[in-house]
C-alpha positions as CSV (number, residue, x, y, z in Angstrom):
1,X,-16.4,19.9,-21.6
2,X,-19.6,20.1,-19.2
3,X,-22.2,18.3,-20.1
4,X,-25.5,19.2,-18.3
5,X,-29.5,19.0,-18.7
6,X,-30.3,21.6,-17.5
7,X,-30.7,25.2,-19.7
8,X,-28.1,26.4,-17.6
9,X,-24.7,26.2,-15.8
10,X,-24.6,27.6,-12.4
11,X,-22.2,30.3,-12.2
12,X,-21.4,30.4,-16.3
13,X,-23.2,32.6,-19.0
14,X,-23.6,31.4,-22.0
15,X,-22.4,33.7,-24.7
16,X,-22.9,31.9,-27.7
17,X,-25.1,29.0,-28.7
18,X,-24.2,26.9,-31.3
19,X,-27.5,24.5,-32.0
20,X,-28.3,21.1,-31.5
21,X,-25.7,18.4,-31.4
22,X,-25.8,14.6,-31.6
23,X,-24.2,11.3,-31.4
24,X,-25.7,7.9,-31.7
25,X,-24.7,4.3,-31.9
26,X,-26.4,1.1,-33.1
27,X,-25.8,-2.3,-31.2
28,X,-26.8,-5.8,-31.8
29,X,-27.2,-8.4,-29.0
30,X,-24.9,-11.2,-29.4
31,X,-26.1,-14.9,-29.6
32,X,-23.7,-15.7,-26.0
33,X,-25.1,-12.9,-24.4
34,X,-28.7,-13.9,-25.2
35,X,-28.3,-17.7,-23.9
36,X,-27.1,-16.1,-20.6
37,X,-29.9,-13.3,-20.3
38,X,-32.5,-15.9,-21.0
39,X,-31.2,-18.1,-18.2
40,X,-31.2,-15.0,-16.3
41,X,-34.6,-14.5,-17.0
42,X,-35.8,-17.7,-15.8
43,X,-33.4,-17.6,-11.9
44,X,-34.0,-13.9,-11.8
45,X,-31.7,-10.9,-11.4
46,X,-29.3,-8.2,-13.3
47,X,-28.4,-9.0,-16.7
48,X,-25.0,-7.9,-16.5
49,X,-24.1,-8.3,-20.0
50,X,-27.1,-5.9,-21.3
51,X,-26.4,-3.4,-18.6
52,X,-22.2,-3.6,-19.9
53,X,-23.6,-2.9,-23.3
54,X,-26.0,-0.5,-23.1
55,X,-23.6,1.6,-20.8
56,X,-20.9,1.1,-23.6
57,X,-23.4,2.4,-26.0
58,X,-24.4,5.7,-24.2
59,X,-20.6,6.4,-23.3
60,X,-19.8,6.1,-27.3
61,X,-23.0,8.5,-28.1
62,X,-21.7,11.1,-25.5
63,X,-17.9,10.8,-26.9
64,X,-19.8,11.2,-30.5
65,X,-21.6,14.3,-29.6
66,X,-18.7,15.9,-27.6
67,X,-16.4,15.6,-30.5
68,X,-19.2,17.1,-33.2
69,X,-19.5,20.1,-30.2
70,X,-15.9,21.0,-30.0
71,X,-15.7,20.8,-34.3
72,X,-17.9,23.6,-33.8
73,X,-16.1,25.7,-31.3
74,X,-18.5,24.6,-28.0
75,X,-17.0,24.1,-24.8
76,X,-20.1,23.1,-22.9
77,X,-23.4,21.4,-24.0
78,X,-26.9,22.0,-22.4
79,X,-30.4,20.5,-22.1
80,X,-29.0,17.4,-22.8
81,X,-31.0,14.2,-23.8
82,X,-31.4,10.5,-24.3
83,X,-33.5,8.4,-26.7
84,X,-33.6,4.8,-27.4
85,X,-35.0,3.8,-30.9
86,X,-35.9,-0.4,-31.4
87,X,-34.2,-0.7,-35.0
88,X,-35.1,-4.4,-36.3
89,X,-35.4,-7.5,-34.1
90,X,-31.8,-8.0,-31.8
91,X,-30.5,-4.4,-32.8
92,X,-31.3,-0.8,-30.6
93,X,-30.2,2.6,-31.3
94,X,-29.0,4.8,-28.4
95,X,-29.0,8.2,-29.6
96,X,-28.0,11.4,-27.0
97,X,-28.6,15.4,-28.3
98,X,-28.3,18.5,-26.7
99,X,-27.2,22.3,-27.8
100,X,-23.9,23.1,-28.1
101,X,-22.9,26.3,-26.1
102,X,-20.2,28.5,-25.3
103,X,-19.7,29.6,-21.7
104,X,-18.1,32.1,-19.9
């Protein structure tokens, strides 16, 4: 399935559009993960264990919205998007949309 953000696919028409499609994912940070990041915060640096997680988080969202895309019959979705929503204190939603499409 492509997946793009742009309106368009070079080279492909799109002959049917299906509407807007979604997945999303809610994490929590984990008590560990929080001691290192805090130290981390102090020496400086990547927080490797945040980055793992949000990247974890977006991969699931994409799987979620490529599966409710291909229930419908798309094999490509466009104008594709991210948003990040703060839920309650230690928890984030990660939430991706885009239209579902058929090309040719």
């Amino acid at each position: 399935m492509i997946i793009t953000t742009s309106s368009s696919i070079p080279g492909k028409e799109i002959k049917k559009s299906f509407g807007i499609v979604r997945g999303n994912t809610v994490r929590a940070r984990h008590i560990g993960k929080d001691i290192i990041a805090a130290f981390k915060n102090i020496v400086g640096g990547e927080v490797e264990e945040y980055t793992k997680l949000l990247a974890e988080s977006r991969e699931q969202s994409i799987d979620r919205m490529m599966e409710q895309a291909k229930e419908l019959g798309a094999n490509a979705i466009v104008d594709t998007r991210f948003s990040t929503s703060y839920i309650m204190q230690n928890a984030s939603e990660i939430m991706v949309y885009g239209t579902a499409v058929f090309i040719g």
